[in-house]
ROZA-67043 format. One record per residue (C-alpha): residue in one letter; residue number from 1; x, y, z; chain. Coordinates in pm, whole numbers, m for minus. Example, Ala and Ser with C-alpha at 12.3 -4.5 7.8 and 13.67 -1.06 7.14 Angstrom:
! residues 2
residuo / num / u / v / w / cadena
a / 1 / 1230 / m450 / 780 / A $
s / 2 / 1367 / m106 / 714 / A $
//
This chain:
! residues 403
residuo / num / u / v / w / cadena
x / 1 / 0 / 0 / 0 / A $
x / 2 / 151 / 301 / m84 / A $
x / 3 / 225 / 571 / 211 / A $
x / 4 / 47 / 855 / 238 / A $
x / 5 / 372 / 1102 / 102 / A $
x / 6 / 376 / 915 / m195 / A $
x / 7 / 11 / 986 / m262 / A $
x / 8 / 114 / 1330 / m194 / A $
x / 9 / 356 / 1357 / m399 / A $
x / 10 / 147 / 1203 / m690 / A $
x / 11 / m143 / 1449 / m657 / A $
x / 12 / 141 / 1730 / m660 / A $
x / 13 / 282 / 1631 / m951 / A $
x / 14 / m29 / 1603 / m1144 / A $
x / 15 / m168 / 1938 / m1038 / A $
x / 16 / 138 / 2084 / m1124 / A $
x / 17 / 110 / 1884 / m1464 / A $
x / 18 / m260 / 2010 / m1549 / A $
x / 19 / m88 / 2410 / m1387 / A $
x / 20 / 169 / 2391 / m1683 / A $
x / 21 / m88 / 2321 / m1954 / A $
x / 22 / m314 / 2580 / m1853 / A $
x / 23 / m18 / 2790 / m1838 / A $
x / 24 / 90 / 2677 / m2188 / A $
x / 25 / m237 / 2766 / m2365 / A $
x / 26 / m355 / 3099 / m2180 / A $
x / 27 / 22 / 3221 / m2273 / A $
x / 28 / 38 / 3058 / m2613 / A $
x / 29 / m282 / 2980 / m2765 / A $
x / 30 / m646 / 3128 / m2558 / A $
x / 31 / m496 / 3469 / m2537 / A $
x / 32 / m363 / 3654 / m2835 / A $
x / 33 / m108 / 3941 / m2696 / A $
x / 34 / m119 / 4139 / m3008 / A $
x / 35 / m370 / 4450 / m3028 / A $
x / 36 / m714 / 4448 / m3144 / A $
x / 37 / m687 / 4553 / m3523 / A $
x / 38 / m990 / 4786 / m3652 / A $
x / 39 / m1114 / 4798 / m4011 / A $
x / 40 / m968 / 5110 / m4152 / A $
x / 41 / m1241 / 5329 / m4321 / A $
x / 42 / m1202 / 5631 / m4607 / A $
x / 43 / m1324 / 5968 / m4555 / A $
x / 44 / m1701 / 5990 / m4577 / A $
x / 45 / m1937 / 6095 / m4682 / A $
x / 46 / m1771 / 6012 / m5070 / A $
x / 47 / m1807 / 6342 / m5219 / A $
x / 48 / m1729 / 6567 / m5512 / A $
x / 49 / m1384 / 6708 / m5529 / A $
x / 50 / m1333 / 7102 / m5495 / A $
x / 51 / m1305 / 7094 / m5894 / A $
x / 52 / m1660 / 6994 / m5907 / A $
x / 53 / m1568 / 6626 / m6066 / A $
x / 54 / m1604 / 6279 / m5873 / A $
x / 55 / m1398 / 5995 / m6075 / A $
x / 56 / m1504 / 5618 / m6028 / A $
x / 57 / m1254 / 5337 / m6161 / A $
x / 58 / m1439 / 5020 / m6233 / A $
x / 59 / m1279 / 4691 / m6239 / A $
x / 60 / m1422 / 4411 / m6395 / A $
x / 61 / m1324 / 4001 / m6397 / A $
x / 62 / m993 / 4001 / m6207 / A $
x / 63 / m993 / 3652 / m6219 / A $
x / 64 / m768 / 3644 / m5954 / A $
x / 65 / m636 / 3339 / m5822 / A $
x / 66 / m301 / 3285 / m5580 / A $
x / 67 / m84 / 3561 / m5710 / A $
x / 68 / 252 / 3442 / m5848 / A $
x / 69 / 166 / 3097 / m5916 / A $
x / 70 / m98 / 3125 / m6110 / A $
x / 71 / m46 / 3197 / m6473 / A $
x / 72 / m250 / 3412 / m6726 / A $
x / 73 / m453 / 3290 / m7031 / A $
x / 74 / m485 / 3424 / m7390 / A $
x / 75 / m143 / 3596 / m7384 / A $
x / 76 / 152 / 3625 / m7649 / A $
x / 77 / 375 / 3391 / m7642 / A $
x / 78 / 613 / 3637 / m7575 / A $
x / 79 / 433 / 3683 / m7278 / A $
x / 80 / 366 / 3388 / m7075 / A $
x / 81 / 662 / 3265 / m6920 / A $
x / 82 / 689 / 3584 / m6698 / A $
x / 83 / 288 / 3641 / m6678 / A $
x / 84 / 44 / 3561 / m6353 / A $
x / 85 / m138 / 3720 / m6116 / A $
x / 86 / 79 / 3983 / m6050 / A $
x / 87 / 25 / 4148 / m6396 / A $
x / 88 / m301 / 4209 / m6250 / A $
x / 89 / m212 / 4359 / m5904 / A $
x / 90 / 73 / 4558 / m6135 / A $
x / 91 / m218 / 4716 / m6370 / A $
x / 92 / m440 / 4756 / m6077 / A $
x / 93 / m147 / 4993 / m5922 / A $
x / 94 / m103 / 5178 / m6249 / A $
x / 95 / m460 / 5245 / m6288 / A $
x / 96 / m441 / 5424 / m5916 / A $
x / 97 / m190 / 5597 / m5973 / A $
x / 98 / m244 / 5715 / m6343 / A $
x / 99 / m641 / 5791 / m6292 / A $
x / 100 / m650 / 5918 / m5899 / A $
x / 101 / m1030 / 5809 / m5903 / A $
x / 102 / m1238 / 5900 / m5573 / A $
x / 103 / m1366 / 5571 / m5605 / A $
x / 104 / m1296 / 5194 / m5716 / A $
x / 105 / m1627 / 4986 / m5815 / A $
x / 106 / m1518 / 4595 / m5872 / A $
x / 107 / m1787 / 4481 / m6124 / A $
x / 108 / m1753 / 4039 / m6018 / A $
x / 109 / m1537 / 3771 / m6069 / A $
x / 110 / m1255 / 3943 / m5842 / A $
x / 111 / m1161 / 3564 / m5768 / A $
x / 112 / m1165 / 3292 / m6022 / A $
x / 113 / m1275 / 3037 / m5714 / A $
x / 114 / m1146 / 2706 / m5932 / A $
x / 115 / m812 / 2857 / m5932 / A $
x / 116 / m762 / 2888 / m5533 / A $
x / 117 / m778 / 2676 / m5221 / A $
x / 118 / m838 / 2966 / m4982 / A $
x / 119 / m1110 / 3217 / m5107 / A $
x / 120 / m984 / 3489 / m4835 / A $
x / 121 / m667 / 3475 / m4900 / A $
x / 122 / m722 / 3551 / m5270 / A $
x / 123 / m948 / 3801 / m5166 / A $
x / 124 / m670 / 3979 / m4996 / A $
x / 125 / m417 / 3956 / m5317 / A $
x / 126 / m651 / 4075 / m5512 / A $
x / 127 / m787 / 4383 / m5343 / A $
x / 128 / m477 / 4465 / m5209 / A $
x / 129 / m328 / 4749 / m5414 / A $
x / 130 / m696 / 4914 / m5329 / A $
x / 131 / m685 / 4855 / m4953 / A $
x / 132 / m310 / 5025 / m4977 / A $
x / 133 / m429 / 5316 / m5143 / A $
x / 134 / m687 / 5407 / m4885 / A $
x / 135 / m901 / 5490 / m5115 / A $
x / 136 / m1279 / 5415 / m5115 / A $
x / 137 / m1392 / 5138 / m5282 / A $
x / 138 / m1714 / 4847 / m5336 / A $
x / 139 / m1789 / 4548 / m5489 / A $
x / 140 / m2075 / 4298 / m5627 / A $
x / 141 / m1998 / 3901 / m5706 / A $
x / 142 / m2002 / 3738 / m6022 / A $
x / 143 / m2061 / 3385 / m6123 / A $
x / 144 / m1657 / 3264 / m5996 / A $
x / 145 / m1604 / 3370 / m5725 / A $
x / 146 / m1775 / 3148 / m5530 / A $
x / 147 / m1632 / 2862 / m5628 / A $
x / 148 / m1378 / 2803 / m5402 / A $
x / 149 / m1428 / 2751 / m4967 / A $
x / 150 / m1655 / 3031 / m4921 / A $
x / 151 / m2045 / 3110 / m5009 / A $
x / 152 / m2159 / 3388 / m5178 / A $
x / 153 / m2285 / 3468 / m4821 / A $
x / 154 / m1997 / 3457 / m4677 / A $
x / 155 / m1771 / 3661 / m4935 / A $
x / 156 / m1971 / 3960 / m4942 / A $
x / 157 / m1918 / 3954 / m4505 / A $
x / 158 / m1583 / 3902 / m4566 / A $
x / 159 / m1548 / 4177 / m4831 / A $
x / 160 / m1746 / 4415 / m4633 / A $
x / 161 / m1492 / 4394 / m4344 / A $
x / 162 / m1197 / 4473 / m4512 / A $
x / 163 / m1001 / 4790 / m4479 / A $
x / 164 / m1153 / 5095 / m4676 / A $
x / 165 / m1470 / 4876 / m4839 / A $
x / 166 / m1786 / 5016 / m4809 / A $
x / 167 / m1936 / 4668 / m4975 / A $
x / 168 / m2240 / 4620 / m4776 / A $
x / 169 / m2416 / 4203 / m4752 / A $
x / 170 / m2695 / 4339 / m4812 / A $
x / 171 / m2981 / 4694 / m4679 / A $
x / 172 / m3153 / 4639 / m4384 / A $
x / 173 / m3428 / 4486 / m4299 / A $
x / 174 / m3610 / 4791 / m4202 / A $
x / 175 / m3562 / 4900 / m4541 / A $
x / 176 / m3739 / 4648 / m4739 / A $
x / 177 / m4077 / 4660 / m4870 / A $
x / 178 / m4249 / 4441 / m5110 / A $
x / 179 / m4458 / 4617 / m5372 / A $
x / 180 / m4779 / 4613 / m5196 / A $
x / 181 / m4593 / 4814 / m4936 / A $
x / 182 / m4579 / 4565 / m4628 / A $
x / 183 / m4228 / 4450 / m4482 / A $
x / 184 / m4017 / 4246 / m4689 / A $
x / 185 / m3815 / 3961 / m4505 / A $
x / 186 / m3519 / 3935 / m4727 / A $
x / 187 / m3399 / 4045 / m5032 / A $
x / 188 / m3302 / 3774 / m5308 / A $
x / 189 / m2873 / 3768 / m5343 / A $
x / 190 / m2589 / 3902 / m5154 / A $
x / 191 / m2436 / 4246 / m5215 / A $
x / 192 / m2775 / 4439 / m5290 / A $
x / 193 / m2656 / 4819 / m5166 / A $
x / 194 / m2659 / 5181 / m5277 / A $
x / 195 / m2387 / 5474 / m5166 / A $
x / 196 / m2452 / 5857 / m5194 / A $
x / 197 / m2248 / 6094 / m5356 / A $
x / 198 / m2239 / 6433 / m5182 / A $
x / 199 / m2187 / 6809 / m5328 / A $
x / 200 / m1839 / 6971 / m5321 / A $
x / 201 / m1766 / 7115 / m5062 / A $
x / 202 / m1795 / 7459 / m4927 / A $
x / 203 / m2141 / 7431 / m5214 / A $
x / 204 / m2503 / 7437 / m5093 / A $
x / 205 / m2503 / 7100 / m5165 / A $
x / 206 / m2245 / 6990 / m4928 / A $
x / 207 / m2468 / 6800 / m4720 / A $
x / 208 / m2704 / 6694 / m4974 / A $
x / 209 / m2668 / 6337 / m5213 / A $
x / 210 / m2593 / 6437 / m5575 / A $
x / 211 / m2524 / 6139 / m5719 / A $
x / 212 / m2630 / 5750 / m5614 / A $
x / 213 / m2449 / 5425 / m5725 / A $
x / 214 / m2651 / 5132 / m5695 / A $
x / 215 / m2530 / 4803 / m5637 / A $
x / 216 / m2676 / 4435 / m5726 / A $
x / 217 / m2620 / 4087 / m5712 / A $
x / 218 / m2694 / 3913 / m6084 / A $
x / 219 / m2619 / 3650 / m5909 / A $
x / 220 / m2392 / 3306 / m6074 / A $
x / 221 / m2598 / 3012 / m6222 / A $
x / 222 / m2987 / 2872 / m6235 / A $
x / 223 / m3146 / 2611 / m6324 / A $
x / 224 / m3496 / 2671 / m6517 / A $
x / 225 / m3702 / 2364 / m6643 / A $
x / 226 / m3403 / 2130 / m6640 / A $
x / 227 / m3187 / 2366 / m6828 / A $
x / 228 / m2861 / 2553 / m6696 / A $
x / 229 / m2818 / 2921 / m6748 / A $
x / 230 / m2667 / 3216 / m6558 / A $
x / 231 / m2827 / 3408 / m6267 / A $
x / 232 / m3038 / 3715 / m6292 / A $
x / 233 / m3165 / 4010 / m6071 / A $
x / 234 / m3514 / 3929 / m5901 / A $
x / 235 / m3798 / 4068 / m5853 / A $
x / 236 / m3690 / 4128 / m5445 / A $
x / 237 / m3382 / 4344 / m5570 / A $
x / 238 / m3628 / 4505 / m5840 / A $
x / 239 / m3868 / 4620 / m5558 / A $
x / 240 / m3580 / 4740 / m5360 / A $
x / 241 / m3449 / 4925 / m5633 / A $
x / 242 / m3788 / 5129 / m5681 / A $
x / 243 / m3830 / 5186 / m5281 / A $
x / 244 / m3483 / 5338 / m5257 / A $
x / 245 / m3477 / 5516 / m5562 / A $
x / 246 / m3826 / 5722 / m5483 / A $
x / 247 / m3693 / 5794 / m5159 / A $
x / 248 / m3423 / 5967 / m5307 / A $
x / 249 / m3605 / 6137 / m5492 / A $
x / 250 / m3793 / 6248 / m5211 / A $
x / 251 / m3497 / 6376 / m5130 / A $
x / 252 / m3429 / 6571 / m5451 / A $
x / 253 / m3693 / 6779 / m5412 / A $
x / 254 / m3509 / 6933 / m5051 / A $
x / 255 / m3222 / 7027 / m5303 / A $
x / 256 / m3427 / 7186 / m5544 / A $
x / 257 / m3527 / 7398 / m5260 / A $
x / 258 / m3194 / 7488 / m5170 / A $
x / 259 / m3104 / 7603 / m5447 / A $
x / 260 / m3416 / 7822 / m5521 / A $
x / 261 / m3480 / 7886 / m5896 / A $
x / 262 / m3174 / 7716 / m5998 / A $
x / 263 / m3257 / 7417 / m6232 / A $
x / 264 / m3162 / 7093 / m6101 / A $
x / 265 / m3264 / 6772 / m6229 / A $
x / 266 / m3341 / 6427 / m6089 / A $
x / 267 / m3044 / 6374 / m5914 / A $
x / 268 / m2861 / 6085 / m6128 / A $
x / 269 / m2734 / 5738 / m6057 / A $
x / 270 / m2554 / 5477 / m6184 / A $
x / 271 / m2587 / 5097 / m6154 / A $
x / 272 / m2286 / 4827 / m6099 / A $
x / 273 / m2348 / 4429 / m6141 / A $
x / 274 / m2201 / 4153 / m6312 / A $
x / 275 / m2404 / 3960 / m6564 / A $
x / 276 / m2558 / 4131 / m6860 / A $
x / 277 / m2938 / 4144 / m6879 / A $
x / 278 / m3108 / 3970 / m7191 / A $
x / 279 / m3142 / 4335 / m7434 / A $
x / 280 / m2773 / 4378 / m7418 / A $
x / 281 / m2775 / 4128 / m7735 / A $
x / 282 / m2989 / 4428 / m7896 / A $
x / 283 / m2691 / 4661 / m7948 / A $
x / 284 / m2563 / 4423 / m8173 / A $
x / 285 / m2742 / 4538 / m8430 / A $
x / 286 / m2695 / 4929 / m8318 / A $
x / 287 / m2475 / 5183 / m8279 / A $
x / 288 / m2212 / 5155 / m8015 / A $
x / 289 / m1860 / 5287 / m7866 / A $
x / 290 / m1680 / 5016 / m7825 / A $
x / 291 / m1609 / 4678 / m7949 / A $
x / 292 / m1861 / 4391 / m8001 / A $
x / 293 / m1634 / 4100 / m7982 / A $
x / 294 / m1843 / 3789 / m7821 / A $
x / 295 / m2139 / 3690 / m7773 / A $
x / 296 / m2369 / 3836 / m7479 / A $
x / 297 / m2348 / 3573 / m7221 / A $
x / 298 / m2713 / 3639 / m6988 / A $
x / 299 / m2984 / 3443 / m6831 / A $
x / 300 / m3256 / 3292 / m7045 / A $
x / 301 / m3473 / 3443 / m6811 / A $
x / 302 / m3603 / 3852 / m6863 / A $
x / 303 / m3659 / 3965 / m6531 / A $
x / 304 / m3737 / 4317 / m6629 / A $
x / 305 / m3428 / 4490 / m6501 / A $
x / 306 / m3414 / 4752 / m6808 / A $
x / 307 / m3804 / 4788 / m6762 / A $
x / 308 / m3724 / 4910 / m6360 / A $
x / 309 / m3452 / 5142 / m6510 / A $
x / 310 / m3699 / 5299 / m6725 / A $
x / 311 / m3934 / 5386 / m6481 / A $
x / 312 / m3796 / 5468 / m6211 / A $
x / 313 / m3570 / 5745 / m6468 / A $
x / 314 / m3253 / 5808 / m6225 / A $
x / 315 / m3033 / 5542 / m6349 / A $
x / 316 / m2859 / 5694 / m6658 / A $
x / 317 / m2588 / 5436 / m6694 / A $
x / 318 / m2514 / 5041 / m6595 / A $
x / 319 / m2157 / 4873 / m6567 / A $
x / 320 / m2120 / 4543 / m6590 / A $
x / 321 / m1841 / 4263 / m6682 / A $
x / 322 / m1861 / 3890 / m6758 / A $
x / 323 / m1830 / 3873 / m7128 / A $
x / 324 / m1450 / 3979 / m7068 / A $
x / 325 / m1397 / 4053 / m7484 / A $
x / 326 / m1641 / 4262 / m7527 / A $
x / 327 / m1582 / 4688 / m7414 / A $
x / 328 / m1848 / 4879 / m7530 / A $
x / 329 / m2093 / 5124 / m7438 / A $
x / 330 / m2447 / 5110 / m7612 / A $
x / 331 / m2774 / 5301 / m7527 / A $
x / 332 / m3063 / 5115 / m7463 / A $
x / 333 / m3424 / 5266 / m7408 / A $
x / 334 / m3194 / 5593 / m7245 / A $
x / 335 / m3002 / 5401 / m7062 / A $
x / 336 / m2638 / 5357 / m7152 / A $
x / 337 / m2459 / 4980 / m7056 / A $
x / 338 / m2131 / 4970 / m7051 / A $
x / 339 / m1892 / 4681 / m7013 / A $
x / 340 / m1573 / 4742 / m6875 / A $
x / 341 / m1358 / 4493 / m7041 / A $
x / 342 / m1129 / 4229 / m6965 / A $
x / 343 / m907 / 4344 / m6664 / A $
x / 344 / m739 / 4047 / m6491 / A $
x / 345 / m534 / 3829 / m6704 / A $
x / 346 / m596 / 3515 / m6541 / A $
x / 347 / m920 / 3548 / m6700 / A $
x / 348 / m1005 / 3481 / m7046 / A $
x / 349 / m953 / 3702 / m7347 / A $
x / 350 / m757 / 3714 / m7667 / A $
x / 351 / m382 / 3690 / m7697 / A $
x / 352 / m252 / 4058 / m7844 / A $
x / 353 / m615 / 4200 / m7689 / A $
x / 354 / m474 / 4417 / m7381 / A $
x / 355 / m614 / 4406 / m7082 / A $
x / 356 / m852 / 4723 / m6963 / A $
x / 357 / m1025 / 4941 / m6720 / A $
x / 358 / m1323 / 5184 / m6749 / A $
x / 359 / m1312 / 5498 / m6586 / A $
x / 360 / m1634 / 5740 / m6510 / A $
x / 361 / m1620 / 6092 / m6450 / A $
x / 362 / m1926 / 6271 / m6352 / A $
x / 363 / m1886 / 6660 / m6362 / A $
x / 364 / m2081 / 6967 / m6156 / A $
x / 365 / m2284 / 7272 / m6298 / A $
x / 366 / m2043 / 7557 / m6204 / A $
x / 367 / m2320 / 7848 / m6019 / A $
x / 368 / m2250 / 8197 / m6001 / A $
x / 369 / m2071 / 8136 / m5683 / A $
x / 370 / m2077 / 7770 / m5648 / A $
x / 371 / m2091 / 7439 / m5774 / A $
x / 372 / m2441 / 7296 / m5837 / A $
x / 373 / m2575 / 6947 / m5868 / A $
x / 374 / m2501 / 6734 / m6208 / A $
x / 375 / m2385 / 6819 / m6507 / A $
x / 376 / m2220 / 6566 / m6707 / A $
x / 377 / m2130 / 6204 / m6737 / A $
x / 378 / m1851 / 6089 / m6924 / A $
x / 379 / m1625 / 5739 / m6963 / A $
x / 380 / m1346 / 5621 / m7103 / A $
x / 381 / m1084 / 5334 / m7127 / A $
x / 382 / m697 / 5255 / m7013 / A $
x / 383 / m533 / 4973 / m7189 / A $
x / 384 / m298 / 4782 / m7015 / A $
x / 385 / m5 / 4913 / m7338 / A $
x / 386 / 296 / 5055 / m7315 / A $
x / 387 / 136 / 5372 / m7341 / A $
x / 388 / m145 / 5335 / m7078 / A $
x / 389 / m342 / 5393 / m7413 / A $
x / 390 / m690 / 5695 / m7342 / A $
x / 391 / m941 / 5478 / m7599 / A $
x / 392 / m1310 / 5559 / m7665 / A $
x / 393 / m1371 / 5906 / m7458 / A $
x / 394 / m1767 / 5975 / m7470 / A $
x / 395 / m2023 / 6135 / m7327 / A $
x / 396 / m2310 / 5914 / m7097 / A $
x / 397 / m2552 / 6185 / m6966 / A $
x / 398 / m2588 / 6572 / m6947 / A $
x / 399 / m2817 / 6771 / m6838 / A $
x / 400 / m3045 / 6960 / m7021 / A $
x / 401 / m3135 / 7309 / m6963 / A $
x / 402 / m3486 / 7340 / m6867 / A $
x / 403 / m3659 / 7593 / m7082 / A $
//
């Protein structure tokens, strides 16, 4: 039998054993030393500059996948042996720096998900040279890039926390309302959101929204009657779209009262999602400023986005990506759609096609002693060339005077 010291001793030794381990992991593992880190946000309100201009950069179909690793598609020959990822980030960089937008709008497919074994990762490669920058920026999802470890859910949470985005999952609650006018319980998609542009400063529209960007989810693929075909808007983000948009105008009315007998117009917006709607195939056949190089990749299904545009008559332009060889800019019942082209090059294209980036530049009425609302809308495209090439310069929207 052993003596009562030995027993002792045991129970010693083995409270001291179970004292070291909880030792070991509140040191080393439960408790992280290192200061809480905050997401870092831009200036805000986003507002016009004191030159009466507010420049957007849109980025569309990164395709981005692990960053050195992973190589680029439809390049020269000359090309591809020193080509990945980083071409991207390296254009993305340029763009900044050339263009000094106010804002970046990443149009879907920032990830290609088939191409990466860590979604978040990929998402911070990708959106890196933006985070860096400080500058403002948002994006919607396309049809890639959740096809990796994360949901579509789960991207847009992820996106929305990261330093300088104002991405948003998806409005409130509180602010949805179906069309009947009673509460709403969700919204259809993730990444449904709209952001207010504010006047210049030192202008009586300094604390007044000038210009709106809407943002929606097109959503990735469906399947309708047995047959496979790419997402579209619904009828939830349709109804949301008309709620918000009337209350801003609601709201215009407050600055055509500050600013008397000046004429201001519905304040305009612009629109930002990934997959082209079905009419886009229309412009085809008409007039456009751009290039027409593939065909219009959309959902079978007509959901009557460019029928909501129409009537609701704020919406003056829509960017979108997805068909990555096609750049143009076609008007459509009023309403111009733009693509923004190709930008990433692990994405498809054509080999000898350059790589792109739309920018928009909406301009102010200059008052007798201020800047107004509106004026002007124009665009135009960079190409990833040795000369950073200015392509396609045009005009979206102006206002006409009233009479």
């Amino acid at each position: 039998m052993e003596s009562l010291a030995v027993r002792w001793r045991h129970s010693f030794l083995y409270l001291a054993l179970i004292y070291a381990v909880l030792y070991f992991l509140h040191t080393n593992l439960v408790l992280d030393r290192r200061p809480i880190r905050l997401k870092k946000w831009p200036d805000l309100p986003l507002r016009f500059r004191h030159d009466g201009t507010f420049k957007i950069l849109q980025v569309a179909d990164m395709h981005y996948g692990t960053g050195l690793l992973t190589r680029c598609r439809d390049v020269l020959p000359s090309q591809f042996d020193h080509c990945s990822d980083l071409n991207t980030t390296r254009f993305l960089k340029t763009m900044i720096q050339l263009e000094k937008p106010d804002f970046i709008a990443f149009t879907g497919d920032n990830i290609f998900g088939p191409s990466t074994a860590d979604a978040a990762e990929s998402l911070l490669r990708a959106f890196g040279p933006v985070m860096e920058s400080g500058l403002p920026w948002a994006a919607v999802l396309g049809n890639h890039d959740q096809e990796s470890t994360m949901t579509r859910e789960e991207l847009m949470y992820f996106i929305s926390l990261m330093d300088y985005s104002l991405s948003q999952i998806n409005p409130p609650s509180k602010g949805l309302y179906n069309v009947n006018g009673g509460m709403m319980t969700a919204i259809d998609g993730f990444g449904n959101y709209n952001l207010s542009v504010y006047g210049a400063p030192g202008s009586h529209l300094a604390n007044s929204s000038i210009l709106n960007l809407f943002f929606l989810d097109s959503g990735d693929r469906e399947t309708v009657q047995g047959i496979r075909t790419y997402g579209w808007i619904k009828e939830s983000q349709l109804h949301w779209l008309r709620s918000v948009s009337q209350g801003l105008q609601g709201q215009n009315q407050e600055v055509k009262y500050i600013t008397e007998t000046l004429p201001v117009a519905l304040s305009p917006a612009l629109a930002f999602f990934h997959i082209p709607v079905p009419e886009v195939r229309h412009l085809y056949y008409q007039k456009i400023i751009g290039q027409f190089r593939e065909g219009v990749a959309c959902s079978s299904v007509n959901s009557g986005v460019l029928k909501t545009l129409v009537s609701i008559k704020d919406v003056k332009a829509v960017f979108i990506g997805h068909d990555h060889n096609n750049d143009f800019c076609g008007n459509l019942e009023g309403i111009w759609f733009c693509y923004g082209g190709g930008f990433g090059y692990h994405g498809y294209g054509r080999a000898g096609f350059s790589r792109r980036a739309r920018v928009i530049l909406a301009e102010l009425r200059k008052g007798d002693k201020a800047w107004m609302g509106v004026e002007r809308i124009k665009t135009w495209k960079r190409l990833d060339d040795e000369n950073l090439s200015k392509i396609d310069e045009q005009v979206l929207w102006e206002l006409q005077p009233s009479r």
